[in-house]
SERO-4910 file (N, C-alpha, C, O; in steps of 0.05 Angstrom, whole numbers):
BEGIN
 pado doro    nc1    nc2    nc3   cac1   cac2   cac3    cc1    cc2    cc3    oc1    oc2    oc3
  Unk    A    245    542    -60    221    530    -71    209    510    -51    222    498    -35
  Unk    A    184    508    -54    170    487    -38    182    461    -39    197    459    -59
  Unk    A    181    442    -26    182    412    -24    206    405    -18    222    423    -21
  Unk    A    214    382    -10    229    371     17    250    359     -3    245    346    -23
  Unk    A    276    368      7    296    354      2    297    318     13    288    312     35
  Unk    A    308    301     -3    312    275     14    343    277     31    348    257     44
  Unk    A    364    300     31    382    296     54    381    323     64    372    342     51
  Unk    A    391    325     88    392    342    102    416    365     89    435    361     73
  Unk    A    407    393    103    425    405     80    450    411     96    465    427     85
  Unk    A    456    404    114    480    390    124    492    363    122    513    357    133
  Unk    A    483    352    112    502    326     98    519    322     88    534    341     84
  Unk    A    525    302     81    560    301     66    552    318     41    528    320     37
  Unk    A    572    331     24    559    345     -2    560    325    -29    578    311    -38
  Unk    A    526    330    -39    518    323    -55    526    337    -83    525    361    -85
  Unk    A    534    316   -111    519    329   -130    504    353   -132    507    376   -137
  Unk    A    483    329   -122    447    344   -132    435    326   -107    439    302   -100
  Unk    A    418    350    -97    405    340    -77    375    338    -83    362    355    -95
  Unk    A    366    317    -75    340    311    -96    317    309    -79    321    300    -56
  Unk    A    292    315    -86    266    327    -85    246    303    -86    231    308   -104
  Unk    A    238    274    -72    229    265    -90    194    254    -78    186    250    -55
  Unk    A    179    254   -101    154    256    -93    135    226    -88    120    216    -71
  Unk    A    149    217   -123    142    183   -128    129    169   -102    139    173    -80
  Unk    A    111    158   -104    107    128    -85    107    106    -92     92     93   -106
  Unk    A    135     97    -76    137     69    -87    115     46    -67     91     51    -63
  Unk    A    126     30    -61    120      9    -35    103     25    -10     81     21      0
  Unk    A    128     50     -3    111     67     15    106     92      7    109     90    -17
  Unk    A    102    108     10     92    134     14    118    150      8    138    144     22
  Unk    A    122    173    -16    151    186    -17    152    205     17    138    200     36
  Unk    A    166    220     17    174    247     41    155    258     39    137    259     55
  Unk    A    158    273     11    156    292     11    120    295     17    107    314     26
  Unk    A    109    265      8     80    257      8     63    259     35     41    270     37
  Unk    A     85    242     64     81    242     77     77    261     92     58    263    107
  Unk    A     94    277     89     93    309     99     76    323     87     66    339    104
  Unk    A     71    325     76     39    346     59     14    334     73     -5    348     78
  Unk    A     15    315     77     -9    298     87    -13    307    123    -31    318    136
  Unk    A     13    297    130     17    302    158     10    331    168     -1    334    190
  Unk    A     19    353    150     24    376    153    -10    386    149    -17    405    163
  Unk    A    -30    373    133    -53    380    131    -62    372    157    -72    391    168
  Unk    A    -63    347    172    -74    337    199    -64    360    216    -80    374    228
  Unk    A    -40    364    219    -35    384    239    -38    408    242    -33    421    262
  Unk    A    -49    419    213    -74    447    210    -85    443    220    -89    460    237
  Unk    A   -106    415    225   -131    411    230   -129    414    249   -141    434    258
  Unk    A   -112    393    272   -110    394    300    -99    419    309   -107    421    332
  Unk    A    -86    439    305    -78    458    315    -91    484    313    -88    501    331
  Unk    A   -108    488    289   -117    502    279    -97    531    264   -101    555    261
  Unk    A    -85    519    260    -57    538    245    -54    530    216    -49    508    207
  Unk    A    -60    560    199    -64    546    174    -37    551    161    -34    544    138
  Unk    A    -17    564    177     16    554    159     21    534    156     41    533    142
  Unk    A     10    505    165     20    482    157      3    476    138     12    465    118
  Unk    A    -23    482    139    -33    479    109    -24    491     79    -27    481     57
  Unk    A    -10    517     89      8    528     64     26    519     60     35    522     37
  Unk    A     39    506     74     62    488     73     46    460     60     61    450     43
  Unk    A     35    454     61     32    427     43     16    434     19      9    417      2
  Unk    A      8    464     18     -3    470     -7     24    472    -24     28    458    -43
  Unk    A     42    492    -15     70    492    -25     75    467    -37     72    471    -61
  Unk    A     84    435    -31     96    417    -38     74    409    -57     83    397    -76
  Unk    A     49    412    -57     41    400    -80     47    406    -98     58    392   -114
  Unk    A     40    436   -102     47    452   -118     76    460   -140     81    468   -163
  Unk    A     92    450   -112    119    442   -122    117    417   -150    128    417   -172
  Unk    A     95    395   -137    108    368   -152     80    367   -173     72    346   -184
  Unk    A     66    396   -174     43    391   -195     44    377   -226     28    363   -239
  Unk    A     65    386   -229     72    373   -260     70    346   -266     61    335   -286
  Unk    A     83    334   -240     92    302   -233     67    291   -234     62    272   -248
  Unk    A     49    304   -217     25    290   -206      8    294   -232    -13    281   -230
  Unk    A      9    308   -254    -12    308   -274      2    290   -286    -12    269   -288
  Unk    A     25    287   -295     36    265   -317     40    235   -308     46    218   -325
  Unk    A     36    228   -271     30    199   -266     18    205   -236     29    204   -213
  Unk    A    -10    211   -245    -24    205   -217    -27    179   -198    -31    180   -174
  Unk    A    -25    154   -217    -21    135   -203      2    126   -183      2    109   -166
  Unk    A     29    149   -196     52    147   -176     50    159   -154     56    143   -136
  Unk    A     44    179   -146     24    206   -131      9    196   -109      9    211    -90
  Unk    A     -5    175   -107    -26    175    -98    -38    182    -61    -60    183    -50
  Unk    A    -10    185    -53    -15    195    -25    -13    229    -31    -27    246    -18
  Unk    A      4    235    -50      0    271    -56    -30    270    -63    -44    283    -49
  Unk    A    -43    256    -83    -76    250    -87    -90    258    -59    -98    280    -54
  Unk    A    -92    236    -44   -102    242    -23    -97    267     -3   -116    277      9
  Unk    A    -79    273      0    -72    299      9    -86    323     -4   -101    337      9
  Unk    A    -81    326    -32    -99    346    -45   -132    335    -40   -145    355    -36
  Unk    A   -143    318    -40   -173    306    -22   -177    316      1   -200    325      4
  Unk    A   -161    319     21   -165    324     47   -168    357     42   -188    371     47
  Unk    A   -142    367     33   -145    397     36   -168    400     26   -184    409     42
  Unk    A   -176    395      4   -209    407     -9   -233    405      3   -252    420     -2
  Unk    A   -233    383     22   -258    369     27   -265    386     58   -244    395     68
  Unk    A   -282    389     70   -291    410     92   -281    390    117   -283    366    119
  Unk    A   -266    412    140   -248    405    153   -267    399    166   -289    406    160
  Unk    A   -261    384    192   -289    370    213   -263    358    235   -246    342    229
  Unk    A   -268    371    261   -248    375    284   -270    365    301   -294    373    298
  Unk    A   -262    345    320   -280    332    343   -268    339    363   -246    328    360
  Unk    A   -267    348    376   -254    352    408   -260    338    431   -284    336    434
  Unk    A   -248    328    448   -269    313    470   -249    312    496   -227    303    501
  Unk    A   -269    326    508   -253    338    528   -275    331    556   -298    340    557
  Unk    A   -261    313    578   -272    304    591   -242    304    631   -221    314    637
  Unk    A   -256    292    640   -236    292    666   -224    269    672   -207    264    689
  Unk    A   -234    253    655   -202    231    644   -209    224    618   -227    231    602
  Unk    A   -187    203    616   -187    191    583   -208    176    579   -224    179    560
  Unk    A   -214    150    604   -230    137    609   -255    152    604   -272    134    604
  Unk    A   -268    176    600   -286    183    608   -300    191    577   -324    194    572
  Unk    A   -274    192    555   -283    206    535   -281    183    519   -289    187    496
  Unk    A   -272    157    523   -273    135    508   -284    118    499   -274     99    488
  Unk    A   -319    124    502   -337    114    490   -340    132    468   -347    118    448
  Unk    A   -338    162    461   -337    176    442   -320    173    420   -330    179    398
  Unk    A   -290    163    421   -268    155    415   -270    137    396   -259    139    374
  Unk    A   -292    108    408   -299     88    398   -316     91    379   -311     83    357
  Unk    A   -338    103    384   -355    115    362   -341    129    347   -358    128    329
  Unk    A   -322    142    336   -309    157    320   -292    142    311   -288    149    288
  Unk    A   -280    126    318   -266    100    298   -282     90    283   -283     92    259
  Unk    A   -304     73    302   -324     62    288   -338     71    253   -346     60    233
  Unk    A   -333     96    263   -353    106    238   -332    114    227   -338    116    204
  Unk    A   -303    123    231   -291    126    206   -298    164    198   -320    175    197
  Unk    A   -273    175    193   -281    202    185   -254    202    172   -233    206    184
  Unk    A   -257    198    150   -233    204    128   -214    234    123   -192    238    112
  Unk    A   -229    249    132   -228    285    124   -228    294    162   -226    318    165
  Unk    A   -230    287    174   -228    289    204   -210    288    226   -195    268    225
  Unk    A   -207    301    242   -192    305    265   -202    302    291   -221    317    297
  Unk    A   -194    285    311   -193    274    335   -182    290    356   -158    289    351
  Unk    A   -185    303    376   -164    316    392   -178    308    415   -202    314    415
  Unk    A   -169    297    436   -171    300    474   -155    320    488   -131    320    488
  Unk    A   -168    337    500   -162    341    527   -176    348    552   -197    359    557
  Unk    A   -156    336    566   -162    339    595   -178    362    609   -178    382    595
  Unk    A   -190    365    630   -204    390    635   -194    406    646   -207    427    651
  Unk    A   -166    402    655   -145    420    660   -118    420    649    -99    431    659
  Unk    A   -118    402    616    -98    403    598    -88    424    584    -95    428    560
  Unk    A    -70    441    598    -52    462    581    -40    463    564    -37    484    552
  Unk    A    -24    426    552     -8    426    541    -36    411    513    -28    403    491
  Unk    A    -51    411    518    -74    411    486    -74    443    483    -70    452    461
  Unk    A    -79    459    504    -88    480    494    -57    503    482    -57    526    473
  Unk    A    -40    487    487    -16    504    476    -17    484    445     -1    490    427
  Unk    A    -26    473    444    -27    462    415    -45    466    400    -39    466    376
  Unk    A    -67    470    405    -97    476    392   -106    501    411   -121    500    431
  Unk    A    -94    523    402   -104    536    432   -130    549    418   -134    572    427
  Unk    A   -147    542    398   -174    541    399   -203    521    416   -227    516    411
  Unk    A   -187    515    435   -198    499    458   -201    501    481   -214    486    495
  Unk    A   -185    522    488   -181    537    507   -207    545    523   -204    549    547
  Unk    A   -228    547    514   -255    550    532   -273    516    527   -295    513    538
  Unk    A   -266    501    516   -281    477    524   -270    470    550   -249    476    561
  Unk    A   -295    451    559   -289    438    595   -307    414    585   -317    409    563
  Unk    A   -308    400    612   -336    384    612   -361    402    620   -360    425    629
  Unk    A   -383    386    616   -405    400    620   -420    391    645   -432    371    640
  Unk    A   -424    399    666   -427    391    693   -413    359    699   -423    337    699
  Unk    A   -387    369    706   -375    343    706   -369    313    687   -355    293    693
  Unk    A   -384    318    665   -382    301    646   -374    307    618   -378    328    605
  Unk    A   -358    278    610   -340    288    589   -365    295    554   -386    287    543
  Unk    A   -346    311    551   -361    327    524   -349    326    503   -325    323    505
  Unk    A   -362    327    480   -353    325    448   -363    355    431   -386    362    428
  Unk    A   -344    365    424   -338    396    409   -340    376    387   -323    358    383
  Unk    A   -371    380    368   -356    381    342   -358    411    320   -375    429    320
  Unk    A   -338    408    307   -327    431    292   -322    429    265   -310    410    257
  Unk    A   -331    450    247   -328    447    224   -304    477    216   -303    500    225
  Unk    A   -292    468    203   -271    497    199   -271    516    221   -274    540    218
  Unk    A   -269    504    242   -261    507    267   -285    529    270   -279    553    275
  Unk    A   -299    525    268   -340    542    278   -342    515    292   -337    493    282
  Unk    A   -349    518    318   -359    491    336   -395    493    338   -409    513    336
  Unk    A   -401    475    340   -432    469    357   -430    470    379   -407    475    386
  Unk    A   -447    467    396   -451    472    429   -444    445    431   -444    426    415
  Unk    A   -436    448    454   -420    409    467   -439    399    475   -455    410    491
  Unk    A   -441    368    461   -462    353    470   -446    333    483   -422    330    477
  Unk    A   -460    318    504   -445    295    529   -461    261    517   -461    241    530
  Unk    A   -471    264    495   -485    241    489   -457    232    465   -441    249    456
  Unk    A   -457    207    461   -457    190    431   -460    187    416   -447    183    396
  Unk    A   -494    190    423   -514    192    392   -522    212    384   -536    213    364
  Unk    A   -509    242    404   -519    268    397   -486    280    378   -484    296    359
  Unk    A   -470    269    391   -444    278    377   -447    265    341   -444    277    319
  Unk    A   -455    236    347   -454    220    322   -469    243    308   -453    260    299
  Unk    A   -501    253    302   -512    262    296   -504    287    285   -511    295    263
  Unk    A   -489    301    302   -479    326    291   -460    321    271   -459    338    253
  Unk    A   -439    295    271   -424    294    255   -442    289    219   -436    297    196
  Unk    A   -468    272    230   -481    266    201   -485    285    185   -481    285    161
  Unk    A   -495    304    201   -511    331    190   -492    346    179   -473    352    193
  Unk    A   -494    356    150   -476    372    145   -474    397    152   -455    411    144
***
């Protein structure tokens, strides 16, 4: 069944090895990981980790209707999956170069959004997102891919042209 044991299933032997979803103080496992596992669809563009954190909700659906207030990072997780994915890419010939874009994208905050850099000769982004694999800079200057369910726009080298694309739905 879906959702994360709290010991390893090599551990000393348990009873009962337990499942657990609750958020106390922090965030349960099993929460963290559904959440995590949705970011790393986004950034990778691989949607088994999205089935995988569809799995654990799913697992702890019952839980989450009878105390959503305990839930509330599984909450947000089920928010993110629903809400339309939006992938920024920024891919420039150094870090320095893409870090005014960076700043604007903190600035404004994208709740449902994904961040990714690479380099203009970074292999090891494109073995991770290897839907990136044809972005570069654009005559030498660093560029911003933005992307919605991984459909990109043409790369714009501006700030206020990236900002803009992100406005527009």
């Amino acid at each position: 069944d879906a959702g994360l044991f709290f010991t390893a299933s090599d551990a000393e032997s348990l009873i009962i090895r337990a499942k657990d979803a609750h958020d106390g103080a922090l965030p349960s496992g099993n929460a963290a990981a559904a959440y995590n596992l949705v970011r790393l669809a986004r950034l990778t563009g691989n949607p088994a980790y999205e089935r995988r954190a569809e799995g654990i909700l799913a697992a702890f659906g019952a839980q989450i209707e009878r105390s959503p207030t305990g839930h509330s990072v599984l909450l947000a997780t089920l928010d993110l999956l629903r809400a339309e994915s939006v992938e920024i890419v920024l891919v420039g010939p150094t870090r320095a170069s893409v870090a005014p874009f960076a700043r604007a994208l903190r600035a404004r905050g994208l709740p449902h959004g994904v961040m990714l850099y690479r380099g203009a000769e970074d292999d090891q982004a494109v073995q991770l997102a290897p839907f990136t694999a044809a972005f570069a800079p654009i005559d030498g200057e660093a560029a911003a891919y933005v992307c919605r369910g991984f459909r990109c726009e043409l790369p714009v080298t501006s700030v206020d042209a990236m900002m803009a694309l992100i406005e527009t739905p």
